[in-house]
TORVOMAR-129676 format. One record per residue (C-alpha): x, y, z; residue in three letters. Coordinates in Angstrom, 2 decimals. Layout:
// TORVOMAR-129676
xx,yy,zz,code
X,Y,Z,ALA
...
// end
This chain:
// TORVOMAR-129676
xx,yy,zz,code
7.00,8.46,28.55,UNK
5.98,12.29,27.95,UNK
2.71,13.24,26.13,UNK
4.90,14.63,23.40,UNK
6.89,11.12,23.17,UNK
3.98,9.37,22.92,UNK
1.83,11.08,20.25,UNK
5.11,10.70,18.13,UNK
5.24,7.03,19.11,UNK
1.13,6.77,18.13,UNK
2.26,8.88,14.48,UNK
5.29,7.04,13.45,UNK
3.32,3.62,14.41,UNK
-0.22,4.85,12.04,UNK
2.26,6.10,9.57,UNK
3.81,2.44,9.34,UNK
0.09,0.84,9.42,UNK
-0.86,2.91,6.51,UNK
1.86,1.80,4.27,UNK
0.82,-1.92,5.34,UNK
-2.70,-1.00,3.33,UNK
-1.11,-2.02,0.19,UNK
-0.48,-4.92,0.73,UNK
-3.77,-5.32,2.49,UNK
-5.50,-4.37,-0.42,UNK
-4.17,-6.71,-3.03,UNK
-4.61,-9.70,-0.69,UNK
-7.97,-8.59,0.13,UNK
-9.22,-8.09,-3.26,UNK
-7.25,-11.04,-5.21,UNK
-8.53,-14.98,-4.58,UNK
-5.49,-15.38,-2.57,UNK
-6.22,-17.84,0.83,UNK
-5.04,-16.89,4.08,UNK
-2.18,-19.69,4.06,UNK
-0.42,-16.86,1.61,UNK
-1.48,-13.40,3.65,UNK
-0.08,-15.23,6.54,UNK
3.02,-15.97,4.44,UNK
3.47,-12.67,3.42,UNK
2.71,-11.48,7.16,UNK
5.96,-13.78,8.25,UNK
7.98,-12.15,5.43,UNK
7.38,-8.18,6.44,UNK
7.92,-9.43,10.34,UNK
11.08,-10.86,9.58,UNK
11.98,-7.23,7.26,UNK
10.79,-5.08,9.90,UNK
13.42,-7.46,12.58,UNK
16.21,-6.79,10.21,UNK
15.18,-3.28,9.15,UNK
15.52,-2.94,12.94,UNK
18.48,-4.84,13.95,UNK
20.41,-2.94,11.07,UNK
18.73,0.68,11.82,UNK
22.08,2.35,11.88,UNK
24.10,0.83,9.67,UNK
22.51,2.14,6.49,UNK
22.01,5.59,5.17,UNK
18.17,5.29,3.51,UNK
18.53,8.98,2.75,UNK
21.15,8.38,0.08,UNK
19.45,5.75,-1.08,UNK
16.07,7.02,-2.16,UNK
17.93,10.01,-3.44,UNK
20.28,8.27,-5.80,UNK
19.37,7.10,-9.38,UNK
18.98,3.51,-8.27,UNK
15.95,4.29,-6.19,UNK
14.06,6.08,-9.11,UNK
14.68,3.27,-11.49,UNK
13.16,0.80,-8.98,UNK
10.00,3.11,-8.53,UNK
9.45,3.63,-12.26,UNK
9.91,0.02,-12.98,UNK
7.33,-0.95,-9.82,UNK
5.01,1.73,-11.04,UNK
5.19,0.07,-14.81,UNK
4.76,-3.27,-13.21,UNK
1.79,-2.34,-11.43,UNK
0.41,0.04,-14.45,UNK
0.69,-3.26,-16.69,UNK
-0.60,-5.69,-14.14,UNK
-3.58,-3.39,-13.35,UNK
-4.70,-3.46,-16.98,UNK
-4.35,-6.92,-17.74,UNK
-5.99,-7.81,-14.60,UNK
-9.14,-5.70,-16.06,UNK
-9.00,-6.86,-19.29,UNK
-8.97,-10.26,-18.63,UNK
-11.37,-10.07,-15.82,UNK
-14.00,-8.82,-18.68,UNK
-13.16,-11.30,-20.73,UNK
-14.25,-13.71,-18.53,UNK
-10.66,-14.97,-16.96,UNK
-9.28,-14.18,-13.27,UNK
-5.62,-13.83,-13.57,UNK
-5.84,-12.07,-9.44,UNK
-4.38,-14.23,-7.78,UNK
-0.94,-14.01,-10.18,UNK
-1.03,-10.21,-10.81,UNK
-1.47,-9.39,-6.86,UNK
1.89,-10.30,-6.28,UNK
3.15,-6.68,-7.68,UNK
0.40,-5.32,-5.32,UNK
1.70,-7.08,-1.78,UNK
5.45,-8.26,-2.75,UNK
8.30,-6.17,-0.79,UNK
8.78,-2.82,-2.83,UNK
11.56,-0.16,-1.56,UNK
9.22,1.90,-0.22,UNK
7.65,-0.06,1.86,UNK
11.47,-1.44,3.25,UNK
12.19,2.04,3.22,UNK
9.15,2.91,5.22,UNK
9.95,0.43,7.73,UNK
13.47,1.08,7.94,UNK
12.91,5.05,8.41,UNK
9.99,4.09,11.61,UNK
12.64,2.06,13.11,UNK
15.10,5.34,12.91,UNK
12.80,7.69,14.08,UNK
11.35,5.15,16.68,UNK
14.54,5.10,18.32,UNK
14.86,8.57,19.02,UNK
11.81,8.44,21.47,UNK
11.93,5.03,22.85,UNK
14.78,3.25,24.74,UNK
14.66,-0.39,23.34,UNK
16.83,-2.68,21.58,UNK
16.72,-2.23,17.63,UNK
15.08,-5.43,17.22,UNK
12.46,-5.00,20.21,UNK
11.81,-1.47,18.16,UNK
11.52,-3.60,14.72,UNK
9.31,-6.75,16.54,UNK
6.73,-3.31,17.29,UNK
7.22,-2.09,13.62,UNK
6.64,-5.24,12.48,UNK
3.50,-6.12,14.44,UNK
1.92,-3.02,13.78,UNK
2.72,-3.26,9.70,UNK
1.36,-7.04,10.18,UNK
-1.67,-5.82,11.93,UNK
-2.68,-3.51,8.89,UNK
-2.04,-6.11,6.68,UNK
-4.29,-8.77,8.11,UNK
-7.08,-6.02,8.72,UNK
-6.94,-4.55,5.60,UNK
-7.33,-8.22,4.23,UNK
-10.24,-8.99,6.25,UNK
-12.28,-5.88,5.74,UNK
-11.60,-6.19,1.79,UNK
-12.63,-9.75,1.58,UNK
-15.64,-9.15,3.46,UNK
-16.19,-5.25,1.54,UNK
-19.30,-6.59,-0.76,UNK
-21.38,-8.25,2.53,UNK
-20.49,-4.86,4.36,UNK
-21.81,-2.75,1.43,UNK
-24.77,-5.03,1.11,UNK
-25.45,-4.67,5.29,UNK
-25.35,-0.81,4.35,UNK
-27.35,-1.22,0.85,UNK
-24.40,-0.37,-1.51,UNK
-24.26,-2.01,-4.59,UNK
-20.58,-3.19,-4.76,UNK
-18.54,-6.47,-5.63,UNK
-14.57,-5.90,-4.50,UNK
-14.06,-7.71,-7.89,UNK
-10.44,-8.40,-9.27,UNK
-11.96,-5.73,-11.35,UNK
-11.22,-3.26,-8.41,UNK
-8.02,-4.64,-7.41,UNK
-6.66,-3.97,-11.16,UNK
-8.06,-0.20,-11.20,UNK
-6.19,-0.13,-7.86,UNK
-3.22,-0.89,-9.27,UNK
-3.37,0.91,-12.24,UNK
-3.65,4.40,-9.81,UNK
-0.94,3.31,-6.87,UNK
0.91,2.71,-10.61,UNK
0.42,6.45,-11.53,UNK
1.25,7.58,-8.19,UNK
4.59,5.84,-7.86,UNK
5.30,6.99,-11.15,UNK
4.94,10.79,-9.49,UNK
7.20,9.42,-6.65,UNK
10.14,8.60,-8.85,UNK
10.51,12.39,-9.82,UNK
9.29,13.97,-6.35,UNK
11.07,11.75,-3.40,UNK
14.51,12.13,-4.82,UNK
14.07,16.17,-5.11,UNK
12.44,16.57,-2.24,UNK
15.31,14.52,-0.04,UNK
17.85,17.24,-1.75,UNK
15.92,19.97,-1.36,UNK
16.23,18.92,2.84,UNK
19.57,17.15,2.83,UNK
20.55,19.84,4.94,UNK
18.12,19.73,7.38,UNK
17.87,16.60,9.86,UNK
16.53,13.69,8.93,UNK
14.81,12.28,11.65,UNK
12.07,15.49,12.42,UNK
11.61,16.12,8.56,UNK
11.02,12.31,7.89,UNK
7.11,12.85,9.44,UNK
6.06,16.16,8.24,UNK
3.43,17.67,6.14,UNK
5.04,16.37,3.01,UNK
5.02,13.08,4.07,UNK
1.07,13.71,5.68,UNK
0.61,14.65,1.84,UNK
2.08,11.61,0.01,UNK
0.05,9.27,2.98,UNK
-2.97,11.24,2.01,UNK
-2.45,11.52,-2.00,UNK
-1.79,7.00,-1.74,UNK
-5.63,7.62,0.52,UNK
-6.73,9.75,-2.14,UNK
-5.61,7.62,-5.43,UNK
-7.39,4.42,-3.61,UNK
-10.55,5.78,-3.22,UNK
-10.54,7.49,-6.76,UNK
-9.80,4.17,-8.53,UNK
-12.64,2.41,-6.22,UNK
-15.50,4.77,-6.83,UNK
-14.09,4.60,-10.65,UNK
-14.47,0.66,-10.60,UNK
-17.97,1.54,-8.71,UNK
-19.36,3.30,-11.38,UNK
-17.80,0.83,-14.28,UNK
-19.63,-1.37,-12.35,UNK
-23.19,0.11,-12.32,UNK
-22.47,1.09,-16.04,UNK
-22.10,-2.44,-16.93,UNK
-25.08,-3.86,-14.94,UNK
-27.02,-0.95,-16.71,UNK
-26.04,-2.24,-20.00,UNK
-26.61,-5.61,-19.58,UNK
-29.78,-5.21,-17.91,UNK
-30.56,-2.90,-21.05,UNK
-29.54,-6.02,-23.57,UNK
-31.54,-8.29,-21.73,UNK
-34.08,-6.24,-22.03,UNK
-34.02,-5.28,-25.46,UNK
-33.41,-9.47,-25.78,UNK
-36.63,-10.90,-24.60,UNK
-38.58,-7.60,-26.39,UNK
// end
């Protein structure tokens, strides 16, 4: 394989293990055990087979550009907008509803399918395999992301408190997570379907990894870390105030 081939192969495969973060990040910060990541592993495997096996048999441009697609975003996006605050509020009022309300977070969303569907596409332009070898690679790689994402999550408070941060990945955290891959999908809706017009002419398989799509990656990055150092500082603000009432308590 050419240099050229193969950095395409490497950016097509860490574009698909970034869109396997969401997922990664509801599992990891719900109560959910690892019989159901590895369920939901099995489930995006057998997507990424089919996404490959039926590769060129559907027409994903038309799709995400057509009414349907923008009334599935903006009904995920008030899904995960509703399950992000109720996740909060109840997690302050002393109930964990996490491991219900992380289903909007990891269950099988059109952009993800879509995701997966376009890598097998534009993996087959550089690689000479079978559509479902090229969807087994999809799928292990989107698989991959979701486990490790899972793991480093779970584990995020005894890595902070290795490198003296003072953080709990609380359901807290998972529901401000939502709330801003909510508000982002929500921008989606209005900017995927113009901006797969605005190209229709062009091909689809070069344009389908450029900067635009380096921008959306980046703005999901982006939103993630906002709502985390948001929760971060709810956090400390709380601690502060209880501390404060404690205080204020025994004087």
């Amino acid at each position: 394989m050419e240099p050229m081939a193969t950095l395409i192969v490497i950016g097509i495969l860490s574009s698909v293990f970034i869109f396997g973060l969401k997922t990664g990040v509801g599992c990891g910060f719900s109560k959910t055990g690892w019989k159901i990541v590895f369920a939901l592993c099995l489930l995006y495997f057998a997507i990424a087979l089919v996404a490959g096996y039926f590769m060129d048999a559907i027409d994903v441009t038309s799709f995400m550009s057509s009414p349907l697609a923008a009334a599935i975003h903006i009904t995920l996006a008030l899904f995960l907008l509703a399950g992000g605050i109720a996740t909060m509020k109840k997690w302050h009022a002393g109930c964990d509803v996490s491991n219900k309300t992380f289903l909007i977070m990891v269950f099988p969303c059109p952009v993800c399918m879509a995701a997966l569907l376009v890598s097998c596409v534009a993996l087959s332009t550089v690689v000479e395999l079978d559509g479902i070898l090229i969807g087994a690679l999809v799928g292990v790689v989107f698989v991959l992301s979701i486990l490790i994402t899972t793991y480093v999550m779970k584990n995020l408070s005894k890595i902070a408190k290795k490198l003296h941060i003072n953080f709990d990945g609380t359901p807290d955290t998972l529901g401000a997570i939502m709330v801003f891959i909510g508000l982002f999908y929500l921008i989606a809706a209005i900017m995927i379907p113009a901006y797969i017009s605005a190209g229709a002419t062009r091909s689809t398989i070069p344009s389908s990894f450029g900067t635009a799509e380096l921008t959306v990656l980046a703005g999901i990055c982006l939103l993630v870390l906002f709502g985390a150092i948001l929760t971060v500082s709810a956090d400390k603000s709380r601690e502060k105030t209880v501390k404060k009432s404690k205080t204020d308590y025994e004087d």
